[in-house]
C-alpha positions as CSV (number, residue, x, y, z in Angstrom):
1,X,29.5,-4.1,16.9
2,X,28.7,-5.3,13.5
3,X,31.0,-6.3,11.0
4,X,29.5,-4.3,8.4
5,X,27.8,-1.1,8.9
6,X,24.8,-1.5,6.5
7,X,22.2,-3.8,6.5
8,X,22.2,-5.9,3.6
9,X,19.6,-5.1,0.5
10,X,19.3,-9.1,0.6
11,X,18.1,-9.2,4.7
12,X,15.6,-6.4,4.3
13,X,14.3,-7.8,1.3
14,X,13.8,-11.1,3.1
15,X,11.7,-9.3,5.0
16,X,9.9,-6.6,2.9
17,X,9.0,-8.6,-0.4
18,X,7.1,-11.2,1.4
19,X,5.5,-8.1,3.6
20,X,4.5,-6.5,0.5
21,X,2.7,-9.6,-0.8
22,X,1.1,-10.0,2.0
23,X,0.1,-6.6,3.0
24,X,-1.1,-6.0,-0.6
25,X,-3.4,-9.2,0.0
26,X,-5.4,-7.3,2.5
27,X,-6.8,-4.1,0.2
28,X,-6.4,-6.8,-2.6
29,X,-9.6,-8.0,-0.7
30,X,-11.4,-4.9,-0.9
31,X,-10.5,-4.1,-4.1
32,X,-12.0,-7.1,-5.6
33,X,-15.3,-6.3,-3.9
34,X,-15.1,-2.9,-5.1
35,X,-14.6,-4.1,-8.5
36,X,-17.3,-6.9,-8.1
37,X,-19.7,-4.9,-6.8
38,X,-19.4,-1.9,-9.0
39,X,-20.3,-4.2,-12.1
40,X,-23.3,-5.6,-10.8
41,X,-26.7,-4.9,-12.9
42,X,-28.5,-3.7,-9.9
43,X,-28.2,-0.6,-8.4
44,X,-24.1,-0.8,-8.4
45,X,-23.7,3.0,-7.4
46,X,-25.2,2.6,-4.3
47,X,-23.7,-0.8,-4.0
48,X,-20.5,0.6,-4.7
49,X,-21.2,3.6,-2.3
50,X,-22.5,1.7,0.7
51,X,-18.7,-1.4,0.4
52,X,-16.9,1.8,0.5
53,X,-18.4,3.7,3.3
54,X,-18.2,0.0,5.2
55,X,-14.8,-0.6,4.5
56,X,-13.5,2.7,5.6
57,X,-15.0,1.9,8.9
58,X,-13.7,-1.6,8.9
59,X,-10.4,-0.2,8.1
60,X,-11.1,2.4,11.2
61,X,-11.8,-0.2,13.8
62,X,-9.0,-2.6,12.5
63,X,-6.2,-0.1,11.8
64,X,-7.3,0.9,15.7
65,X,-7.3,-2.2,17.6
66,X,-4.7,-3.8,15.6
67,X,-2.4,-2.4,17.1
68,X,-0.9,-4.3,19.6
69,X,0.6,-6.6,16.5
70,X,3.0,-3.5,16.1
71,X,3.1,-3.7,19.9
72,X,3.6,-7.2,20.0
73,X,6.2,-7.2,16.7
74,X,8.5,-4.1,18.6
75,X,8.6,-5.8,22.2
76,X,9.6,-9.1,20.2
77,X,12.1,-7.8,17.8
78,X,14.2,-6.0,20.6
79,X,14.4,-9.2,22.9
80,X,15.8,-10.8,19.9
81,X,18.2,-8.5,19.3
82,X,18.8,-8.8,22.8
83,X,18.8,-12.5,22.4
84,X,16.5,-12.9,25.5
85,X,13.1,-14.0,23.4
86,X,12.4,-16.4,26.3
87,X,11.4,-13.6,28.6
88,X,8.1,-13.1,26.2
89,X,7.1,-16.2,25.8
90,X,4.0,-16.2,28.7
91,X,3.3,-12.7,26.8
92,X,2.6,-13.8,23.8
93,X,-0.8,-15.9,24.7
94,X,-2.1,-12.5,26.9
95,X,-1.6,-10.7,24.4
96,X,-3.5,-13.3,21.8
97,X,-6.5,-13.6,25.0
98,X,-6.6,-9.7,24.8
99,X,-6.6,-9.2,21.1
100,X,-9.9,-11.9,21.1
101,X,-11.3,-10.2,24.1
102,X,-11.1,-6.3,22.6
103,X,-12.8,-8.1,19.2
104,X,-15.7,-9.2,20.9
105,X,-16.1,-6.3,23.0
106,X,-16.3,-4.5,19.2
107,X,-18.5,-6.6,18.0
108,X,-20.7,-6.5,20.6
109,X,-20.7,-2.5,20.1
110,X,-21.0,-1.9,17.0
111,X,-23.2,-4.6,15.0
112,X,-26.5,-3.6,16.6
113,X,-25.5,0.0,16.2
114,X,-25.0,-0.4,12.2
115,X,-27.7,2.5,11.3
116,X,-26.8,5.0,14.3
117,X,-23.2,4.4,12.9
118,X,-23.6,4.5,8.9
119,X,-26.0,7.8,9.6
120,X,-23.1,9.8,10.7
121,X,-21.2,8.7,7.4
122,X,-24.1,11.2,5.9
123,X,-25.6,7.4,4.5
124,X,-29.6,7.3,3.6
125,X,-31.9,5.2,1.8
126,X,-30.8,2.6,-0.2
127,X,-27.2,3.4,0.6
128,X,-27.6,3.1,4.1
129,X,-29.9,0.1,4.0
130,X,-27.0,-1.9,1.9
131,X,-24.3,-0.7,4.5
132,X,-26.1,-2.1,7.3
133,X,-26.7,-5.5,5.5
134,X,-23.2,-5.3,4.4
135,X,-21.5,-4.7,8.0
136,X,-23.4,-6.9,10.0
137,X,-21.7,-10.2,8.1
138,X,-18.4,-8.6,8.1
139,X,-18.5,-7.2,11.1
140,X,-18.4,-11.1,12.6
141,X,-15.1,-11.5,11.4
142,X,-13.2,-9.2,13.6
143,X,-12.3,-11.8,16.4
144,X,-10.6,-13.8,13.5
145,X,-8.7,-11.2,11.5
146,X,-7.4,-9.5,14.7
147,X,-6.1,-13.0,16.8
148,X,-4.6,-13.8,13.2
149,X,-3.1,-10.0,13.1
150,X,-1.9,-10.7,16.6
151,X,0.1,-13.9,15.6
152,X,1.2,-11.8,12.4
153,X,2.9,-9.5,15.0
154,X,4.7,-12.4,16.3
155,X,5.9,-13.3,13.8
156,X,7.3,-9.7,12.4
157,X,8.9,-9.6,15.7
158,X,10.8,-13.1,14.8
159,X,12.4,-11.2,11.2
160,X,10.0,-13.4,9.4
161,X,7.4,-12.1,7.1
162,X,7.3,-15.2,4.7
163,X,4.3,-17.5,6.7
164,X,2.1,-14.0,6.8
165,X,2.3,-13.5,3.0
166,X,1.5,-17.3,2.3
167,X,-1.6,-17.1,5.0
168,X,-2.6,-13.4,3.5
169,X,-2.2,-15.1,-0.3
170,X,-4.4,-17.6,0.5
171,X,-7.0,-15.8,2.5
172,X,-7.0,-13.6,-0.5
173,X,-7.3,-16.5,-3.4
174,X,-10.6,-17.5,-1.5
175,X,-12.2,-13.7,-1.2
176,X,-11.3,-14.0,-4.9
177,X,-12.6,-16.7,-5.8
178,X,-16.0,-16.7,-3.9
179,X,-16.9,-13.3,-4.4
180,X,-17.9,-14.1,-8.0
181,X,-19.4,-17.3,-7.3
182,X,-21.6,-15.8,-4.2
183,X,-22.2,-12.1,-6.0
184,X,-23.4,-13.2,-9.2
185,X,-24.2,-16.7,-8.1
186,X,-24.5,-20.0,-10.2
187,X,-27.7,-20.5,-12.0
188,X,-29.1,-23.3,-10.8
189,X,-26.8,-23.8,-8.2
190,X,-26.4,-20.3,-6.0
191,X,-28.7,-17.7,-5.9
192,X,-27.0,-14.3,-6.8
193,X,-26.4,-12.8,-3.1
194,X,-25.3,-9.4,-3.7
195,X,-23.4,-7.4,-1.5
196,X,-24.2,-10.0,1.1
197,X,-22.1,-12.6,-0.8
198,X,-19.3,-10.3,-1.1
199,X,-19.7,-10.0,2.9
200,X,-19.7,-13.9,3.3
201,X,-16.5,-14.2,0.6
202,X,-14.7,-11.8,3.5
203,X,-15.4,-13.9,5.8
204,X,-14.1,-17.2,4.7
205,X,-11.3,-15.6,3.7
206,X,-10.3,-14.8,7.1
207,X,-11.0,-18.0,8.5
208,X,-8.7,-19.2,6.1
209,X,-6.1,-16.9,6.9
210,X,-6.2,-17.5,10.5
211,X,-6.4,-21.3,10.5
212,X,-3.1,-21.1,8.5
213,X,-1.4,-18.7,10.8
214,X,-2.4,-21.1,13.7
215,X,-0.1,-23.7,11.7
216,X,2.8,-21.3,11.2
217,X,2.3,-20.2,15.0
218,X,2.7,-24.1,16.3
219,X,5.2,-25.4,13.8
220,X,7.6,-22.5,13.4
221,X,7.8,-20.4,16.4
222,X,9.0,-20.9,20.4
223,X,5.8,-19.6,21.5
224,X,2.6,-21.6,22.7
225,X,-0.8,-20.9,23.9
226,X,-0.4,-21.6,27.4
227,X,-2.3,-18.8,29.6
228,X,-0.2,-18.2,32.3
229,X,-2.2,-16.1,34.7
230,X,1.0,-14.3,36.3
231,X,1.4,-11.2,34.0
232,X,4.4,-11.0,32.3
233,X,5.9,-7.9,32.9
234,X,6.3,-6.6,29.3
235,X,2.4,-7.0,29.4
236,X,2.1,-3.1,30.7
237,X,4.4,-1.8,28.1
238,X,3.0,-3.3,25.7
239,X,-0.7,-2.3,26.5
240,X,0.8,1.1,27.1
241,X,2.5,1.0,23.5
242,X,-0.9,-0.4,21.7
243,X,-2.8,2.6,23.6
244,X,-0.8,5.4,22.3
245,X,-1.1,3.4,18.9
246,X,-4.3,3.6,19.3
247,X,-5.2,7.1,19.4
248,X,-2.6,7.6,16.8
249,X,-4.6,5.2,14.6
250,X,-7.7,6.7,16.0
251,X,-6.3,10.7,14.6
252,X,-5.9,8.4,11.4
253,X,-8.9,7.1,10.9
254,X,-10.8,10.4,11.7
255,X,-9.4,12.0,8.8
256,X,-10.7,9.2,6.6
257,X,-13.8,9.2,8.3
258,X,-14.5,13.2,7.6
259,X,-13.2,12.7,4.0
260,X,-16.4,10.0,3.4
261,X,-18.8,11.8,5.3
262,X,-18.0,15.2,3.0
263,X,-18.0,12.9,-0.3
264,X,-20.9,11.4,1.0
265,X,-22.8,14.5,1.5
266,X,-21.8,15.3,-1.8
267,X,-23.7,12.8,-3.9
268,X,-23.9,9.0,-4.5
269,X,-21.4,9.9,-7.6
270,X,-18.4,11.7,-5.5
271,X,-19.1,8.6,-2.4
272,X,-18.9,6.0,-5.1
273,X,-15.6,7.6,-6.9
274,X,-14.6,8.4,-3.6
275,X,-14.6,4.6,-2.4
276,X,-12.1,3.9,-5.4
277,X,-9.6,6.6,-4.7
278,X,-9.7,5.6,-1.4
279,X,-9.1,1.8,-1.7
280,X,-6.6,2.6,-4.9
281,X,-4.7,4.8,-1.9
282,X,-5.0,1.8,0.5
283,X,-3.7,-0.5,-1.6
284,X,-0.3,1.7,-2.7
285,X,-0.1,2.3,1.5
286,X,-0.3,-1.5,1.9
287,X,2.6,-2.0,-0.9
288,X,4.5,0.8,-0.2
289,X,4.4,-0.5,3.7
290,X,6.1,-3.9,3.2
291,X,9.9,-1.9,3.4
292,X,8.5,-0.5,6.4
293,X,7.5,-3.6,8.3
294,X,11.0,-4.6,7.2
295,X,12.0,-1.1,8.9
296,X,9.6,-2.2,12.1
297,X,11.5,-5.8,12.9
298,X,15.2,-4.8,11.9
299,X,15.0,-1.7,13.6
300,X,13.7,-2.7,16.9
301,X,16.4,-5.5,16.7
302,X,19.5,-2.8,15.8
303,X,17.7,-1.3,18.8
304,X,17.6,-4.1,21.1
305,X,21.3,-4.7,20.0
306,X,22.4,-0.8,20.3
307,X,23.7,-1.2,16.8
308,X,23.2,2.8,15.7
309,X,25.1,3.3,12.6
310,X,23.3,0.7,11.1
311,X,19.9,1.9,12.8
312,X,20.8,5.1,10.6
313,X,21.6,3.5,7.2
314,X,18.9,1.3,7.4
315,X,16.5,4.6,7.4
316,X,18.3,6.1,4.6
317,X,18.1,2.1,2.0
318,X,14.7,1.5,3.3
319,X,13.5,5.2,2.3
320,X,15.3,4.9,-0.9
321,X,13.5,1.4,-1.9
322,X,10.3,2.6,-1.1
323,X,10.5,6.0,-2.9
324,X,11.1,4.0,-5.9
325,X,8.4,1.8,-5.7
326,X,6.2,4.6,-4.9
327,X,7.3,5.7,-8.5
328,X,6.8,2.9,-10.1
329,X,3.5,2.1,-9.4
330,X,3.2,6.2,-10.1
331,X,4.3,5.6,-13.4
332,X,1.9,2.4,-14.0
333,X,-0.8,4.4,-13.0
334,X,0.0,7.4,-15.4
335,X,-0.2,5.0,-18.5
336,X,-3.0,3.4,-17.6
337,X,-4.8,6.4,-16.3
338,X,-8.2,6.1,-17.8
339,X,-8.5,2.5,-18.1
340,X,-8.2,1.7,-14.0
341,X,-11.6,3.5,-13.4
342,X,-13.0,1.1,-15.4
343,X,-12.5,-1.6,-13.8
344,X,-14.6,-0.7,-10.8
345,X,-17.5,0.9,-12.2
346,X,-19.0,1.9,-15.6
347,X,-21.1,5.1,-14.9
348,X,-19.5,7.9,-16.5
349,X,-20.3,10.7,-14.2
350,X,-18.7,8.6,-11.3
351,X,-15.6,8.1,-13.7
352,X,-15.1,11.7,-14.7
353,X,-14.9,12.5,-10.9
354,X,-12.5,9.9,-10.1
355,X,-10.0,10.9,-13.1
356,X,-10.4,14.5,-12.1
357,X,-8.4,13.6,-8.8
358,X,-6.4,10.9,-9.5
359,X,-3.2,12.5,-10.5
360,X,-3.7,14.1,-6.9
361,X,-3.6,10.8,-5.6
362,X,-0.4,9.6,-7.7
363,X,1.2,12.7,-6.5
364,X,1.4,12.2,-3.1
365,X,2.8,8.6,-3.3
366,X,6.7,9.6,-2.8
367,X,5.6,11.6,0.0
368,X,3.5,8.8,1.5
369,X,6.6,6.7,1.0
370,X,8.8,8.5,3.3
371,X,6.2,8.6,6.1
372,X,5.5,4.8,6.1
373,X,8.9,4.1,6.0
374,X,9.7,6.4,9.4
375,X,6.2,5.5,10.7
376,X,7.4,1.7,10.8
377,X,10.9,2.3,11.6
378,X,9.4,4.6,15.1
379,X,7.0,1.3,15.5
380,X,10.1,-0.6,16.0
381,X,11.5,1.6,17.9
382,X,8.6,1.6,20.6
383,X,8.3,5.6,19.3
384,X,4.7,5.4,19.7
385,X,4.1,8.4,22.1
386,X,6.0,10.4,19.8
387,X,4.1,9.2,16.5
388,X,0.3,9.4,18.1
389,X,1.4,13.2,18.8
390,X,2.6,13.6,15.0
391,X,-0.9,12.5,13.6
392,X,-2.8,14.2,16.2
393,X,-1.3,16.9,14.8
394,X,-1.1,16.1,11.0
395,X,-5.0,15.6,11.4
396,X,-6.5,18.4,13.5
397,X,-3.7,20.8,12.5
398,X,-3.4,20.1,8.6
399,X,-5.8,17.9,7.5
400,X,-8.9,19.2,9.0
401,X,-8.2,23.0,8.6
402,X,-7.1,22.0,5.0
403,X,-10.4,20.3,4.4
404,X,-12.7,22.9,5.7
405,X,-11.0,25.6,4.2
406,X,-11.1,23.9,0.8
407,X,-15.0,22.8,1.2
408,X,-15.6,26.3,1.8
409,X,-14.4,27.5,-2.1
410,X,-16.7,24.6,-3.1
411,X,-13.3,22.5,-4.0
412,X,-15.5,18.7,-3.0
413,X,-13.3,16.0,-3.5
414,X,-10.4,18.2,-4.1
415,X,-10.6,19.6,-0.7
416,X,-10.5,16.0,0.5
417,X,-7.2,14.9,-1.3
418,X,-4.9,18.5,-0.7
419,X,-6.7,17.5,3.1
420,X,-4.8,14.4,2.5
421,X,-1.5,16.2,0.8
422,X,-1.2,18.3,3.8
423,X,-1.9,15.5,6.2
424,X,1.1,13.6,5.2
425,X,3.6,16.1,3.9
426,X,3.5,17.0,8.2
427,X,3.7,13.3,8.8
428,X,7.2,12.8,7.0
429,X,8.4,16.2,7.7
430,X,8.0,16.1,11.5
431,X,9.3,11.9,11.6
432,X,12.8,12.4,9.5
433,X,13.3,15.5,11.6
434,X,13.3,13.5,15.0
435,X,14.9,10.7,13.6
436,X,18.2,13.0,12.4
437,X,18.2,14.5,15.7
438,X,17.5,11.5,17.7
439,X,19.2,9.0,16.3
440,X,22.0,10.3,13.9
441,X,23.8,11.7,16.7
442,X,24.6,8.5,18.3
């Protein structure tokens, strides 16, 4: 047993601040080409429109097949607990071969299908031609962001978040950096490229980030490449993990794909002020999330060491971090309320819709909080059966119904955010309950 029963605010911030940095580098990325792209002379509502109907769908497919670095971080966060990280060393490379593999196989699937796909987003004409442009470069980068996402996993599992956020910083100081130069271009120099060049800046910025995590991956952990052929036998539950991820992520991702579709439908004004509530609320997720990555590798190592009261008051500090973050960034948002619009696009009609929802959005963020928070600490856990039935529910039970219902009294993108309000007050509900009466008791 431990010596003390709490973990210390110091060790899961060793692990959560860097996880914040470096999962706020990610929709830092998309933000940037929101905000790029939305200022552009040409045509920047449809522009804006078409990078956020793309990056929903990006999000989809990587939020889906990512998986298995929650998979990969929960198997190797319990063997260290259990101090027996050995036994997952030949897992480790399959699971790297399979993340590569899956990419490809996406890839593969889904670049040649770009119109059939961005047509069921409700996209058309000019829209739907800059989505397709878009997608096809970025859509080449999925073998590298999921192999590094895969590595990232590892290195979660191994209570260390610190070589992510310096790979995800980087990868992020490069999207930065390029999209301005390849947007707008240099005269004389680069010809402005558009939404490509915002396509191309994505891409380097992964390379970057995955070249780095190679380094980290050789220099700093136990594990190598070596393919050994024999499957390690935490292979199964660890595809078996990933797949009930999977359709959880899956659940997920449909409500966010219905909410575009109806915005979409809507108008090029509600898509495009759509695409900034959306990535603003992807970017508080990805902040609010670094205590619960912290909650995902200390809790599947309490687990792997049966250590339960601190299991318990782990949920209770992490919860109590993130709430407060959640209201800080609230509070940031409520002074600057009608200046962060701005920033992404100057077309008033688009602006009045997004302010008209916004406080919507700000609302929900303590509530968000609580979900991520149990959402990692069940990752950790290996939980996942139990969470892909919470959103499967949250989705076709709340959300759905919600939205529908709403659309019906002509709400629009109202009836997409109290979708969303429904969606995760279930969420956090249903996860504390379980967790009281699962794990209190021991």
């Amino acid at each position: 047993m431990a010596t003390t029963p709490k973990v210390s605010f110091k060790e899961i911030n060793k692990i959560a601040i860097p996880a914040i940095i470096a999962g706020i580098a990610e929709p830092l990325i998309s933000l940037t080409d929101i905000a790029v792209i939305g200022n552009i002379r040409e045509n920047s509502v449809e522009a804006l429109a078409a990078a956020g109907i793309v990056g929903s769908f990006l999000s989809a497919i990587i939020w889906i097949v990512a998986q298995t670095k929650t998979a990969i971080s929960a198997i190797v966060s319990q063997h260290l607990g259990a101090n027996r990280v050995h036994a997952v060393k030949t897992l480790i490379p399959q699971a790297i071969i399979f993340n590569l593999i899956l990419s490809l196989v996406i890839y593969a699937t889904t670049a040649f299908f770009a119109e059939s796909i961005f047509s069921a987003y409700n996209a058309e004409g000019l829209i739907l031609t800059y989505t397709e442009d878009y997608y096809t470069i970025r859509a080449m980068g999925y073998p590298l962001t999921l192999v590094t996402f895969a590595i990232f996993g590892v290195f979660r599992g191994l209570q260390n978040t610190l070589w992510a956020m310096k790979c995800s910083l980087a990868g992020a100081a490069v999207n930065i950096g390029l999209d301005y130069v390849l947007v707008y271009g240099i005269e004389g120099f680069i010809p402005p490229l558009h939404l490509k060049g915002a396509a191309y800046a994505s891409l380097a910025a992964q390379a970057t980030m995955l070249m780095m995590a190679f380094y980290f991956f050789f220099k700093k952990t136990p594990f190598h490449l070596k393919l050994s052929f024999n499957l390690n036998p935490q292979m199964k539950p660890l595809l078996v993990m990933a797949a009930n991820l999977f359709v959880r992520t899956a659940a997920l991702n449909f409500a966010i794909y219905l909410a575009n579709a109806y915005a979409t439908d809507y108008g090029k004004n509600y898509i495009a002020a759509q695409s900034i509530l959306m990535n603003i609320w992807l970017f508080f997720s990805f902040f609010i999330d670094g205590y619960a990555n912290a909650g995902n590798a200390i809790g599947g190592r309490l687990l792997g060491a049966k250590d339960y009261v601190r299991l318990w008051n782990l949920s209770k500090d992490i919860c109590k971090y993130a709430v407060f973050i959640a209201l800080i960034l609230v509070a940031i948002c409520g002074l600057f309320y009608n200046e962060i619009g701005l920033i992404f696009n100057k077309e008033a009609t688009v602006l009045a819709l997004f302010s008209s929802v916004f406080w919507l959005v700000l609302l929900m963020q303590p509530i968000n909080a609580i979900a991520f928070m149990f959402d990692g600490i069940f990752k950790g856990l290996g939980e996942a059966k139990y969470l892909r039935n919470v959103l499967l529910a949250a989705t076709f039970l709340g959300f759905t119904p919600t939205l529908l219902i709403a659309d019906y009294f002509g709400l629009k993108l109202y009836a997409i955010w109290l979708g969303f309000l429904v969606w995760m007050l279930i969420r956090s509900s249903t996860l504390v309950i379980k967790f009281r009466r699962k794990y209190l008791k021991n």
